[in-house]
C-alpha positions as CSV (number, residue, x, y, z in Angstrom):
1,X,173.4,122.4,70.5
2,X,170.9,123.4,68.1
3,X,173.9,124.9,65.7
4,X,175.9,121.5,66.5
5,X,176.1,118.1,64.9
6,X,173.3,116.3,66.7
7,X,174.5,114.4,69.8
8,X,176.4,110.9,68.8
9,X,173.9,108.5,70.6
10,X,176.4,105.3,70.0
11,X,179.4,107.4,71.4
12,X,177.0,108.2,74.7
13,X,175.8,104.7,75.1
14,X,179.8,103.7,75.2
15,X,180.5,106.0,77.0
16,X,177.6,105.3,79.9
17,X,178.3,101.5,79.8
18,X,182.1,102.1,80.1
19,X,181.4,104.5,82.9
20,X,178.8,102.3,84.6
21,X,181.5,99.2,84.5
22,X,184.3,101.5,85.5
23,X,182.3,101.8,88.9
24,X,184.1,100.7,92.2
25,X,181.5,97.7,93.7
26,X,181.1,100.6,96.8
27,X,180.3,103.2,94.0
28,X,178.0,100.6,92.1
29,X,176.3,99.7,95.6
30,X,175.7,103.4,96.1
31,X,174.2,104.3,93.1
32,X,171.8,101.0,92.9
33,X,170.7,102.4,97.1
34,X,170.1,106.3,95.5
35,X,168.0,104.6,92.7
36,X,166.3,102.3,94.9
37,X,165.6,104.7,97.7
38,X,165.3,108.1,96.4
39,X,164.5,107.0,92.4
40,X,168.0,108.4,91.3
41,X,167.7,107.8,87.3
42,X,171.0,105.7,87.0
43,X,171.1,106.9,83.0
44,X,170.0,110.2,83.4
45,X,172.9,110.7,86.0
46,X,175.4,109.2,84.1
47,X,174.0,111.2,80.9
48,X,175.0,114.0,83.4
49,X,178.2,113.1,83.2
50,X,178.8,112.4,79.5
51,X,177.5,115.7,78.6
52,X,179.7,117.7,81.0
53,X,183.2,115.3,80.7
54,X,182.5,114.1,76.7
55,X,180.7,117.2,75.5
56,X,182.4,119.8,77.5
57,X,178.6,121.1,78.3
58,X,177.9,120.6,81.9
59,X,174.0,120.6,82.6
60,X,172.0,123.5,84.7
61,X,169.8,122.3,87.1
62,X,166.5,123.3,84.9
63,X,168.6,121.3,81.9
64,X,168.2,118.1,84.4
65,X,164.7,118.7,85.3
66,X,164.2,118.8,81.6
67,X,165.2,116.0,80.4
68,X,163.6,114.0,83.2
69,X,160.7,115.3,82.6
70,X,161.4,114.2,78.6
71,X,162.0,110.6,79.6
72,X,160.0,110.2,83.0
73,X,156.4,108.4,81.4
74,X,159.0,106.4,79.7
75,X,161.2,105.1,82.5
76,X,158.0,104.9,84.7
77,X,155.7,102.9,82.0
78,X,158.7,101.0,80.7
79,X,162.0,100.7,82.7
80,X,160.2,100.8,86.0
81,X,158.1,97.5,85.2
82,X,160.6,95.3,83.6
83,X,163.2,96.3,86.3
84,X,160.3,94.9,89.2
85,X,159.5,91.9,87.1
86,X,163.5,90.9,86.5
87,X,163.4,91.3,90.4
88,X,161.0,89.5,90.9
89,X,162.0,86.4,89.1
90,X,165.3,86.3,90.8
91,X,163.6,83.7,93.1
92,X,160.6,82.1,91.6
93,X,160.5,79.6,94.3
94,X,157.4,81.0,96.2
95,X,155.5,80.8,93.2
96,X,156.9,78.4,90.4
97,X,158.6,75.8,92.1
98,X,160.1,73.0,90.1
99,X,160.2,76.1,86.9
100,X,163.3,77.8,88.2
101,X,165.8,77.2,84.9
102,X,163.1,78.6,83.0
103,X,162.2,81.4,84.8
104,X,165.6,82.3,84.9
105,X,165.9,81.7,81.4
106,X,162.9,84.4,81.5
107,X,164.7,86.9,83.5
108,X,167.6,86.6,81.1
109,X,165.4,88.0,78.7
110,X,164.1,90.6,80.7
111,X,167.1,91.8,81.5
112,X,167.7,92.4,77.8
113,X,164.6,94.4,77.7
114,X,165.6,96.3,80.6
115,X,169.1,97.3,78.7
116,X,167.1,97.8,75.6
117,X,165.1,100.4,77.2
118,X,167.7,102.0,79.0
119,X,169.1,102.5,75.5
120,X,166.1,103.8,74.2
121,X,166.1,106.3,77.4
122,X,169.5,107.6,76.7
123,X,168.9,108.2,73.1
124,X,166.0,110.3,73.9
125,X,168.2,111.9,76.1
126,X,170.9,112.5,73.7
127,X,167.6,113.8,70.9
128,X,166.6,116.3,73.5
129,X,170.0,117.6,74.2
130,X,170.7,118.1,70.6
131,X,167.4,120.2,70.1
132,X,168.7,122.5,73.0
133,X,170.2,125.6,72.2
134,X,173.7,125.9,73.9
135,X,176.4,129.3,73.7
136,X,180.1,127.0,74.8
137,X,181.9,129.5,77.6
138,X,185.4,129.2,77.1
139,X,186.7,126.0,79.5
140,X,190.3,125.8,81.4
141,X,192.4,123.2,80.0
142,X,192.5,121.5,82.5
143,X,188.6,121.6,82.8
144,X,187.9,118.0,81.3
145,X,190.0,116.6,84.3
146,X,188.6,119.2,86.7
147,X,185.1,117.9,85.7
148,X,186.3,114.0,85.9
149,X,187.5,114.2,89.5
150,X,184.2,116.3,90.8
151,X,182.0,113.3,89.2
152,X,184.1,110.6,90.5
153,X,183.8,112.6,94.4
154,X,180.2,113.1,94.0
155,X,179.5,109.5,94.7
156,X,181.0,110.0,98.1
157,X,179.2,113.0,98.7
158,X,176.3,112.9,101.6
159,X,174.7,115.5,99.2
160,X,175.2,113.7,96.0
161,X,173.1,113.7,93.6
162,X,173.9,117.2,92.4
């Protein structure tokens, strides 16, 4: 994309958090186990999918190692943290009783943090995609569509993620 307009960061972010919401509760439950179990990268995944539906530029396997390995010291020093400590305080009773309104009030905030970095992940994401060189191949018209339904069954897919 090198020759491109760099990559429109706010139009990904919309497009990841309409996409994330857009989830069926099965789909959502799926993608939280793959993350949970496996460390499926819920933003690089759905980055996936904005590049290929939104851009037209579905990514190669190397592309995806890639850009993990662009954003991995950040999710695991970062994301990986405040996502353990947000858990965490969803039950502060073993070890703050009588504080759990402010610890709550406390997770709130991490759970900010955990968006904000999130962000930041996906705008690194969209920096390195815009440094990457990219020759378009002439798409169907249908191809946007074609693309839309293969995301939307790879959720269902015993061999998902691609």
């Amino acid at each position: 994309m090198t020759d491109e307009q760099p990559v429109n960061k706010q139009d990904a972010w919309d497009f990841i958090v309409a996409r994330y919401r857009d989830l069926t509760p099965h789909e959502s439950k799926h993608l939280h186990a793959l993350q949970d179990e496996h460390g499926l990268d819920i933003v690089l995944h759905l980055f996936q999918e904005y590049s290929a539906l939104r851009l037209g530029r579905p990514l190669t396997p190397d592309e995806v190692a890639a850009a993990e390995s662009q954003v991995a010291g950040w999710r695991s020093e970062v994301i990986l943290p405040l996502r353990r400590l947000r858990r965490t305080l969803k039950d502060p009773s073993g070890f703050a009783p009588g504080q759990e309104e402010s610890v709550q009030a406390l997770r709130v905030q991490i759970a900010q943090a955990e968006l904000d970095a999130e962000q930041a992940e996906l705008y690194a994401l969209c920096d390195w995609l815009s440094s990457q060189a990219w020759a378009p191949t002439r798409a169907s018209k249908n191809a946007a569509g074609d693309l839309k339904r293969e995301s939307r069954t790879q959720y269902a897919s015993p061999s998902w993620p691609w």
